[in-house]
N, C-alpha and C positions, 0 to 999 in steps of 0.2 A: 805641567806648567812650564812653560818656557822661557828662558830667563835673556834678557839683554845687559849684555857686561862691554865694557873697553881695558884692551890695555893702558890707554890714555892717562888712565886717573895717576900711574903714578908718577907721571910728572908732577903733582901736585906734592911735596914732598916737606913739607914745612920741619927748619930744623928746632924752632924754639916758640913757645906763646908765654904768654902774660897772665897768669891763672892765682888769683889772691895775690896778689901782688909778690910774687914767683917769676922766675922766666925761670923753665921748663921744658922739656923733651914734648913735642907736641902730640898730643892724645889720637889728634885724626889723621892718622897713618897710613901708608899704603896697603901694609899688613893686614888693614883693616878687611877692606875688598876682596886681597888674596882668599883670606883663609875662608870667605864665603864660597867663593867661586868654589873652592875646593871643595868644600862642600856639596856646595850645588852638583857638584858632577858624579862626585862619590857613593851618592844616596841614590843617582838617575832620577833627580827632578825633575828634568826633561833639556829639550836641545836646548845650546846655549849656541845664541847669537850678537855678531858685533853691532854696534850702531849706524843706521842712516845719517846722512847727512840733510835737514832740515833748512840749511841758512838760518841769516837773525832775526826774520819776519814772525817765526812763532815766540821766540822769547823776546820781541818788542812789542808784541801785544798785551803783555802784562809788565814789562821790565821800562824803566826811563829809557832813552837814550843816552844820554848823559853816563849812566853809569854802566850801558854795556863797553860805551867805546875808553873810558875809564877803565876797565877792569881789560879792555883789548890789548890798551898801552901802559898802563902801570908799568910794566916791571921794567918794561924799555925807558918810560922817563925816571926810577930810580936807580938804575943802572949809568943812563946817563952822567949823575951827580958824582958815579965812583965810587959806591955804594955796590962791593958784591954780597950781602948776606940779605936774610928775608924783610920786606917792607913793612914796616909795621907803623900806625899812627902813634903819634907821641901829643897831640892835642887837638881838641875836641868843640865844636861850637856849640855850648851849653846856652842857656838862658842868661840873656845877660850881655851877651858876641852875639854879631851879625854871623849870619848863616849865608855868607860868601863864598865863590869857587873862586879859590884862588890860584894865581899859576904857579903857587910853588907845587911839586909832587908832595911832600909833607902836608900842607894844606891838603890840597886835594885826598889824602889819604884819611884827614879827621872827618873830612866832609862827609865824605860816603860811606866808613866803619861806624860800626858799635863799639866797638871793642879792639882791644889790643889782643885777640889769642884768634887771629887767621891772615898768617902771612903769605903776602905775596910773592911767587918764588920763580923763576925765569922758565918754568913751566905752566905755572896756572892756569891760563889764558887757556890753551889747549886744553887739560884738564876740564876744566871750568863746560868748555864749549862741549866736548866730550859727553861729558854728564847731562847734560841739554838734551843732548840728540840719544843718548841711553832712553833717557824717560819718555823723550817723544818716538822714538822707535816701540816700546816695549807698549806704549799710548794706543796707536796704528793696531797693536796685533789686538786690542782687546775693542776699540774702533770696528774691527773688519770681522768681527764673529767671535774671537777667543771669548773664552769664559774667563780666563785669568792670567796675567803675564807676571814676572817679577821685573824690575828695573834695578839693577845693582848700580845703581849712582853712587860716585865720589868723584869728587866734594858730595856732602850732603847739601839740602835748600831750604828747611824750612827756616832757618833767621834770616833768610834774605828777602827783604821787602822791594816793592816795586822801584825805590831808589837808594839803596840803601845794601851793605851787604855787613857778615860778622859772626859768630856764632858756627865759627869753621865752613860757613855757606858764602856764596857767590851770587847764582842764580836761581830763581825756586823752584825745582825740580817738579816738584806734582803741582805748583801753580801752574807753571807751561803747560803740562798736563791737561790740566783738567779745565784751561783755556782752549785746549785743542779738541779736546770731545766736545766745549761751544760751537766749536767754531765750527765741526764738523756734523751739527747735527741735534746734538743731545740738549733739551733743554732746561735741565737740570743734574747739576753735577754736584756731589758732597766729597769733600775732604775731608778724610777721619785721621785725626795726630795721633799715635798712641807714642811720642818721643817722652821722655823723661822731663826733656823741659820743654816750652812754652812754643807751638808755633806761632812767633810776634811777625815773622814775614807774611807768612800766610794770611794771617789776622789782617794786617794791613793791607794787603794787598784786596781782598774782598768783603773787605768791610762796610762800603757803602752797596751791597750789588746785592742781589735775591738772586740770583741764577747760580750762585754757587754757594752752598751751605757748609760752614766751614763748623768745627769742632775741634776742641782741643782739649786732651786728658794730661794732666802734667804736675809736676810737683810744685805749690804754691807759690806765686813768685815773692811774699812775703818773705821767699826763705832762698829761693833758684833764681837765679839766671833764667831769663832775662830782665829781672826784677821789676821793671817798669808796665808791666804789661803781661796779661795773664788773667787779671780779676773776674770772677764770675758777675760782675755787673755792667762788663763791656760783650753787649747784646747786638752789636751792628747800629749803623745810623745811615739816616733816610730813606732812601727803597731797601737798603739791607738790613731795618732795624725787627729782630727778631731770626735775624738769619746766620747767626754766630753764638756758636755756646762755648766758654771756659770752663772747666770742671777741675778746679784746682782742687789737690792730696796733699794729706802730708807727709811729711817724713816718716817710712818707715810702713807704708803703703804695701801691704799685702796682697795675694791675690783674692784673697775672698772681699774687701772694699775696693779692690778696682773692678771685679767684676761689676757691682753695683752702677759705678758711675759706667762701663764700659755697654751696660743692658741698657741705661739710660740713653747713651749717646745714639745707638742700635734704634730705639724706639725714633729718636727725633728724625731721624734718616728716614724708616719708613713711613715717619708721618708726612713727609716733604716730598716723597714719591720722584727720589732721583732716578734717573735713569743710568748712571755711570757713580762708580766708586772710585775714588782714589784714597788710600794707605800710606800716609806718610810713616814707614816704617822705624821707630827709633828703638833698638832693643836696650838701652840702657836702663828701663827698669830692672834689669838685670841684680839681683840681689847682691852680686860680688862685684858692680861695676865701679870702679874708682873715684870716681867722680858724682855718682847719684848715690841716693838713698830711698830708695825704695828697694822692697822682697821679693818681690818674681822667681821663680825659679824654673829651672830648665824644663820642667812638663808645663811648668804656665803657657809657654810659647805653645803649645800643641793645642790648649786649650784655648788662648787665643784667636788662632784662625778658626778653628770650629766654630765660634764663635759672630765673627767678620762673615763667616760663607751662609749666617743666618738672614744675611740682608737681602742675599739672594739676588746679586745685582752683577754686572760686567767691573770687574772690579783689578784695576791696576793697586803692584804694590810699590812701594818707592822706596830707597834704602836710605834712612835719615843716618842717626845715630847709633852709639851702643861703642862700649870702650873697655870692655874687658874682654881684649883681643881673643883671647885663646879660646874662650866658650862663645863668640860671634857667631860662628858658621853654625853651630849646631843648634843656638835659639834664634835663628832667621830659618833658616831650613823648616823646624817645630812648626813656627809660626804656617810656610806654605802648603805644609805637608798636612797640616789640621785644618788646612783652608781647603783642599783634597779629601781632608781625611779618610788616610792612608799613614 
């Protein structure tokens, strides 16, 4: 399997987030990517290659405009103010406030965030764009005949919605995606989550559409981040009603009940008869991950891909989450290597 990586991502470098009301060493590191890579080469996964350049035609097919050129100029208009440390929203248009673009950068930074824990940092942008052209290069190699590519994106994408960004995400990596194997052909594509928490970008982004059938495996939002969104009674509406499944867990989710929902997920896929997979890969089910709660354990990733290679389909993988740095590379690698199984 051949993996597409950038040096890019670690301009992305955020030095604090907002996390329970903490400000915090921020969890999605450049460290993160490193130790995959490492990985990835150590074990002879296969070649590893840099990213093409796509321009912003393929991520304005799914992304606003409004918030790519937002997220272009960010750090330039809070830098502007005299402002050197990372950007972060301090208020929010809740129910209640008009939902105005404002011309301050503070405004403009509530408008477009979820959250206070993904700062903008005088690299991003790059970064950001980087990650883009990762998933849509590694998209091409499974496009053009590959059986299977990995995409080592950072920033990850699944919290970022078609206007909206948060959740340490910018742009949505296997949304781009798996708008590109549309656009080139395929006419049916599925997104399979397996991140710890909720893909709410994704969701949003194809939720009123039948051409892409999105799925999401993640810890309940009654309990996780991203709280608002997640429920297993949000099934798609209009032409996409029935085309989106939530498969909320709870705390402390082992791998013999994810299996359960994961066979689940597996059957709806083949019932839909995609032609292209996309893997939003979050390894943070990770049983020692700092931040989640759920059991996984390092052979689950093996059993995982075995698993995914059941669908039996051209299948991109996309590197979400997972934050118990030092065991990274080895349950991402699991995961491809049991996708091979080898």
């Amino acid at each position: 399997m051949r993996t597409v990586y950038s040096e890019d991502h670690r301009l992305q470098d955020g030095k604090f987030e907002l996390l329970e009301g903490q400000f915090m060493k921020a969890h999605e590191m450049p460290r993160r990517a490193e130790i995959v890579i490492d990985r990835v080469r150590s074990t002879k996964l296969g070649e590893v290659l840099g990213p093409q350049d796509f321009g912003l035609d393929p991520i304005l097919k799914v992304h606003d405009r409004g918030l790519v050129e937002f997220l272009r100029v960010a750090w330039d208009e809070w830098a502007a103010t005299g402002r050197t440390f990372d950007a972060l929203p301090h208020v929010w248009p809740v129910p209640g406030l008009g939902r105005r673009l404002s011309d301050s950068i503070d405004g403009k930074l509530g408008y477009y965030a979820i959250d206070a824990g993904t700062p903008i940092t005088p690299g991003t942008w790059r970064a950001v764009l980087s990650s883009a052209n990762v998933a849509l290069t590694a998209q091409k190699l499974v496009a053009t005949g590959e059986k299977s590519a990995f995409a080592l994106c950072r920033p990850p994408g699944h919290h970022a919605g078609s206007d909206f960004y948060g959740g340490y995400c910018f742009l949505n990596n296997a949304g781009i995606a798996a708008q590109a194997f549309r656009d080139q052909g395929a006419k049916r594509v599925a997104i399979l989550d397996v991140d710890y928490h909720h893909g709410n970008g994704t969701q949003q982004m194809f939720f009123a559409r039948d051409d892409v059938l999105t799925i999401s495996l993640h810890a309940d939002p009654k309990q996780e981040f991203p709280y608002f969104l997640g429920y297993a009674d949000e099934i798609g509406a209009g032409a996409g009603e029935g085309y989106h499944m939530n498969l909320p867990l709870p705390w402390g989710t082992d791998w013999q009940r994810y299996t359960e929902a994961l066979d689940h997920a597996l059957k709806r896929i083949a019932q839909y008869g995609a032609e292209a997979l996309v893997i939003s890969l979050g390894l943070d089910t990770f049983e020692h991950d700092p931040i989640s709660r759920f059991k996984l354990a390092e052979a689950d990733y093996h059993r995982l891909g075995e698993r995914i290679a059941w669908a039996d389909l051209p299948t991109l993988f996309v590197m979400e989450g997972g934050y118990a740095v030092e065991a990274l590379g080895v349950n991402t690698v699991n995961v491809l290597m049991g996708f091979e199984q080898r």
